[in-house]
C-alpha positions in Angstrom: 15.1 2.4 -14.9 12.4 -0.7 -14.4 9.7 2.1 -15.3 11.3 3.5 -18.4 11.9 -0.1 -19.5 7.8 -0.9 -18.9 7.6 2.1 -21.3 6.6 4.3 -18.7 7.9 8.2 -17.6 8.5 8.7 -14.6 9.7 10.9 -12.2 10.9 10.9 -8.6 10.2 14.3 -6.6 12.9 14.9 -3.8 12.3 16.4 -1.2 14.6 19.7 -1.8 12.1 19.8 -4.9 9.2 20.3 -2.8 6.6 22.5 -3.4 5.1 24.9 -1.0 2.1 24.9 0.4 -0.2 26.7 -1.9 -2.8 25.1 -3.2 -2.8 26.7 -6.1 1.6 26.0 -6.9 0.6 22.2 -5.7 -2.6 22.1 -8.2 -0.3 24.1 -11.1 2.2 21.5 -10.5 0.0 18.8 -10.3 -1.1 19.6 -13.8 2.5 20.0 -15.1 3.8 16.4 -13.9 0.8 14.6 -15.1 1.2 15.7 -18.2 5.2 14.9 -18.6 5.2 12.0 -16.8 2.9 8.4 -16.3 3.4 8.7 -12.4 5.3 10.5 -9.7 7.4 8.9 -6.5 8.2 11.6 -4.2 11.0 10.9 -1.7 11.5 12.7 1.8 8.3 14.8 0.6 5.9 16.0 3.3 3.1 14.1 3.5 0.4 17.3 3.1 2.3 17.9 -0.5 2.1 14.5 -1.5 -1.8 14.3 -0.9 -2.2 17.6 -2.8 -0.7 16.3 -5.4 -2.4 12.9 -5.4 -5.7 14.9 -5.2 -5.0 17.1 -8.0 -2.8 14.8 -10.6 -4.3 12.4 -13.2 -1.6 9.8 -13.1 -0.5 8.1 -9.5 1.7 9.8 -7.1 3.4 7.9 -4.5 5.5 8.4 -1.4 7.7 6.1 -0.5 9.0 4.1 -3.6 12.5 4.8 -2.7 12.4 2.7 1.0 10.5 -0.1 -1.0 13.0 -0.1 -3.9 15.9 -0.8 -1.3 13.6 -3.2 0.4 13.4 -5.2 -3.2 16.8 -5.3 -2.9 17.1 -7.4 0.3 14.4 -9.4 -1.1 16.1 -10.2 -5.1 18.8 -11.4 -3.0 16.9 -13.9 -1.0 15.2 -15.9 -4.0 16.9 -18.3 -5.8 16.6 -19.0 -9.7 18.9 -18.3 -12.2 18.4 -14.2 -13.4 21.2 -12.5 -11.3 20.3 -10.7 -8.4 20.0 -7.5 -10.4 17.8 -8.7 -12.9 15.1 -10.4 -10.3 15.9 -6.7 -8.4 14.8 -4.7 -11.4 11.9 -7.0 -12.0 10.6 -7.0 -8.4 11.0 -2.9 -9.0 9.1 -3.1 -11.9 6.3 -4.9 -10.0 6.1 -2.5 -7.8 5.5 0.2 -10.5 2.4 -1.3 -12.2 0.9 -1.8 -9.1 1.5 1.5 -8.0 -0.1 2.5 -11.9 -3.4 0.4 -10.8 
């Protein structure tokens, strides 16, 4: 959600979604996310698929995101100011995705 509202597609790759280790299937798919989506999180993915895939994509692929995103969390609730938690959560999130996107 804070990427779609920056504008951006994205899409988080489980790990059940994992590809195997072909280069070629990891370069295929590579090509097919980069041109859906603006960037790529991949959660509970092995390591050797996410560097394929970082390798091979033209848009940022990321492992990770997911244990940061609950790590915003803690952190939305610690700082004061008047958004609700969820709101300086989502922007803390969204934060997290242009930085990823530089």
């Amino acid at each position: 959600q804070a990427a779609t509202e920056l504008g951006a597609r994205a899409a988080v790759l489980a790990a059940s979604q994992a590809l195997g280790s072909k280069p070629q299937t990891s370069e295929e798919a590579a090509r097919l996310l980069s041109r859906l989506y603006d960037a790529v999180t991949c959660d509970g993915v092995p390591d050797q698929v996410v560097d394929a895939l970082a390798r091979t994509a033209t848009i940022p692929v990321t492992n990770g995101y997911i244990a940061a995103a609950a790590q915003a969390a803690t952190l939305a609730a610690r700082l004061d100011g008047a958004d609700a938690p969820q709101h300086r959560h989502r922007r803390i999130l969204q934060a997290l995705v242009l930085q990823s996107m530089c």
